[in-house]
N, C-alpha and C positions, 0 to 999 in steps of 0.2 A: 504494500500500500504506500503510496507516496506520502510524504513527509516532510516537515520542514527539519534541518539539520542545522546544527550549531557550527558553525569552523572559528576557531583561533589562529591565529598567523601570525608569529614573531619575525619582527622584520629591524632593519637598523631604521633609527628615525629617519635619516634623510631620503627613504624608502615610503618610508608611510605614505605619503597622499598619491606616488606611483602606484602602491600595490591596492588601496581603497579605492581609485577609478577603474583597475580590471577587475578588483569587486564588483560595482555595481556593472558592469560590463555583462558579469557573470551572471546579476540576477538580483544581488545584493539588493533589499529594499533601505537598508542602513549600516553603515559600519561606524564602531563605535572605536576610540582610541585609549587604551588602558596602562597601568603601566606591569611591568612586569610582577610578580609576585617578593614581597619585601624591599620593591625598588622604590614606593611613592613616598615623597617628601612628605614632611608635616603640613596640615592645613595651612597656608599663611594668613594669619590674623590681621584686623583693622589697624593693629596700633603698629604690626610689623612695618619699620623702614628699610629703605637698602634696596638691593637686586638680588631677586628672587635668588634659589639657589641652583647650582648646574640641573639641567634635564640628562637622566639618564641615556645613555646610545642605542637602546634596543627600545620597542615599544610592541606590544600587543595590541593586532587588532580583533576586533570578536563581530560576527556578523551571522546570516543565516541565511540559508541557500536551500528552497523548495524542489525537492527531488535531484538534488544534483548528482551529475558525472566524477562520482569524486577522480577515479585517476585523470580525466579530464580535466578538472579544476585544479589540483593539483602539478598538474603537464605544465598547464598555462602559467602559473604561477612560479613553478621553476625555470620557466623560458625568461619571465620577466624579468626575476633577480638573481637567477643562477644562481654559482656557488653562495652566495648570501644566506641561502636559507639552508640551514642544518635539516640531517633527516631527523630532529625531534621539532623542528619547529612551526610544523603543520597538524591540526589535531581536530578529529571531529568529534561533535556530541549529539544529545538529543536534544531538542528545545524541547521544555517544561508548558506545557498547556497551564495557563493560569488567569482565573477569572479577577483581572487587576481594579474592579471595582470593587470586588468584594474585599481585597487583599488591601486595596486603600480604604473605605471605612471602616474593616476592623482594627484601622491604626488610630483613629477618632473615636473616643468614647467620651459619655460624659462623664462628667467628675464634679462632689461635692467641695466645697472651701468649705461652707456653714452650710448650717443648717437651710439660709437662706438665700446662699449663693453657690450655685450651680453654673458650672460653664458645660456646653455641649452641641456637638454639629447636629442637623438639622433631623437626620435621621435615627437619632437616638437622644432625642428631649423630650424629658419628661413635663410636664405642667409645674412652669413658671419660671425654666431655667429662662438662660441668658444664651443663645442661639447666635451659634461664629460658626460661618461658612467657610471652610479652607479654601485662600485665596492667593494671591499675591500677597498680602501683606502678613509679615509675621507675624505671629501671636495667636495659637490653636487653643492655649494651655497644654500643650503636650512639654513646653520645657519647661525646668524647673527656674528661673528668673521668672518666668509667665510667673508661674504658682505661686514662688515666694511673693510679686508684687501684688497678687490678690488677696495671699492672705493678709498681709499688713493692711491693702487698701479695707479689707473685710472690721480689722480691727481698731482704724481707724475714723471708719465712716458716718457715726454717731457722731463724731466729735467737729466736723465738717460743713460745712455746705457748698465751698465750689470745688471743683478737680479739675487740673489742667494734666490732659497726659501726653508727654514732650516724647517724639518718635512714634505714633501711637500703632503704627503699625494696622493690622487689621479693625484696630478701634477695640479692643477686648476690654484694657484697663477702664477706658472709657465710658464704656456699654456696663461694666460690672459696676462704674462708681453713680451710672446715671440710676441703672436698677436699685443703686439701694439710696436713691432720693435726694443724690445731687446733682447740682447743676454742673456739669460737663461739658469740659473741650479738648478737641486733643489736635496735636500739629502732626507735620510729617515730611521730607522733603520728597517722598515718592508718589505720586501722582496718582500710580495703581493702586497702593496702600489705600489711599485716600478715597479711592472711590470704590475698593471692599468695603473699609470702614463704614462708609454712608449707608453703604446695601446691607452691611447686617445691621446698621441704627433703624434703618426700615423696617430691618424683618423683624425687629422686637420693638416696632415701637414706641421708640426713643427718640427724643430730639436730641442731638447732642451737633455743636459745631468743629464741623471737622476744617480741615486747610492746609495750605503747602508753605502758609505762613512761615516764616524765618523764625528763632525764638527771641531775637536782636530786636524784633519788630512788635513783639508784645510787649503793653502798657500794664495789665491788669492783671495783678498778682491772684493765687488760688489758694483757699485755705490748706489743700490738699497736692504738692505737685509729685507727682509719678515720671521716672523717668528710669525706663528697664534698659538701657545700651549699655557699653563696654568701657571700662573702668576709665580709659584712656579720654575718651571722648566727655564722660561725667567732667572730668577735671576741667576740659578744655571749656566745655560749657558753664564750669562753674559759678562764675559770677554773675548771668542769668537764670540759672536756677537758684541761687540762694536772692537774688530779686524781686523773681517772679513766690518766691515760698513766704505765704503769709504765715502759716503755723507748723504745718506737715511737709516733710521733706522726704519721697520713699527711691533711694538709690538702686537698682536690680541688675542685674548682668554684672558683677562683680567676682573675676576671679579670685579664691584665696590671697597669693602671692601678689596680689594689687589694691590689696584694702587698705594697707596705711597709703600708701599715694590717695586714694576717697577721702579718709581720714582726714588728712593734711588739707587738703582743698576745701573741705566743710567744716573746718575746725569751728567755725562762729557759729553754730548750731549745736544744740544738746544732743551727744546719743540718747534713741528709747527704744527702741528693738533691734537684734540681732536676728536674722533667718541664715539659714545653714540646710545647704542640700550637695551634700557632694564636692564639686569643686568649687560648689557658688555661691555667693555672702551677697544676704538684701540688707541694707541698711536703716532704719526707721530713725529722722532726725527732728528734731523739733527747735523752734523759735519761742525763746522763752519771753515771757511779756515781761 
């Protein structure tokens, strides 16, 4: 019975984009570029400077070929790069039949914070969560900065009445501080973000103003300001966020090994809560009267 088949092909890099056009040549509906097994660099992070680091000389490609002629394909392939290609560096598999709807919303569940705050995508909400459609814009609650910044906002939110949420991402911080009865805004410099966020303030309901606003550019401080980014970027904003922060200060996306740089930047504000998940520290600051 015909079949779709898996091929991998280790080629040198300056080969790659020669050997992925007699892919699709071949039939290829995508070839993907990977790197060898133990060969991938560390993720490069926001706050990383410099030039990146060397790209490895070999590169794996991986693709899928519908009934193929493997000694055919393979023929072809050795004519292109000759001796280049080792007799290990050609390999076939089966492609995995996989219903990737299904396999993407069992990664979206909801989840309680309180008793009265629920986050959850659209197809598993219960009556009165908080309803975030995975979008462009970050913020599922699937990470833990997400979580830590709701529970603080959860335990904070009695004590409140406006919330500004700086990067707001898919609008979640936002959506969760309008649901528990305040008045909400949140910025963002990504466009897409921005116009998730609005679609899930729709789908629940909520007014809340969203925008591509600058944070340079806001007047009007917030009892409550949320700002879940990367230790690095807190600091550089920091003299707008300690502006903009009438009473509450919630810092999130904090690795360990970067919390006294936080520290140092917001020293003019009181610590009041610590959150801790793993590599990652929320902050809770507060403006003493």
């Amino acid at each position: 019975m015909a079949a779709w088949e898996a091929l991998r092909v280790r080629v040198r890099r300056e080969d790659a984009a020669r050997v992925s056009r007699v892919l699709f040549a071949l039939g290829a509906s995508g070839v993907q570029e990977d790197y060898l097994p133990g060969e991938a660099p560390p993720p490069r992070q926001p706050w990383e400077h410099g030039p990146p680091a060397p790209q490895p000389p070999e590169v794996l490609l991986r693709t899928a070929l519908f009934d193929p002629d493997r000694p055919g394909v393979e023929g072809t392939l050795r004519d292109v790069v000759g001796s280049l290609l080792g007799p290990d560096a050609i390999e076939w598999g089966t492609v995995e039949e996989v219903d990737w709807e299904a396999r993407f919303r069992a990664g979206f569940t909801s989840f309680a914070i309180s008793d009265r705050l629920v986050i959850a995508p659209p197809w598993d909400a219960p009556v009165g969560a908080v309803v975030v459609e995975p979008g462009c814009g970050f913020g599922t609650g699937a990470h833990p900065t997400t979580r830590q910044a709701l529970r603080a906002l959860d335990a904070l939110a009695d004590q409140a009445e406006t919330a500004l949420d700086i990067g707001c991402g898919s609008g979640i911080l936002a959506l969760a501080a309008a649901h528990l009865g305040l008045h909400a805004r949140g910025i963002d410099v990504d466009r897409a973000a921005i116009g998730d966020a609005r679609a899930n303030a729709a789908r629940n309901g909520l007014e809340i103003a969203f925008s591509t606003e600058r944070i340079s550019g806001l007047r009007v401080p917030a009892d409550l300001v949320l700002a879940n980014l990367h230790a690095e970027l807190l600091v550089e904003l920091s003299m707008d966020l300690l502006r903009l922060t009438g009473r509450w200060l919630v810092l999130a996306g904090i690795l360990q090994d970067r919390e006294i740089l936080v520290r140092k930047a917001f020293a003019s504000l009181a610590p009041h809560l610590r959150f801790e998940e793993g590599e990652w520290v929320c902050l809770v600051l507060r403006r003493e009267r």
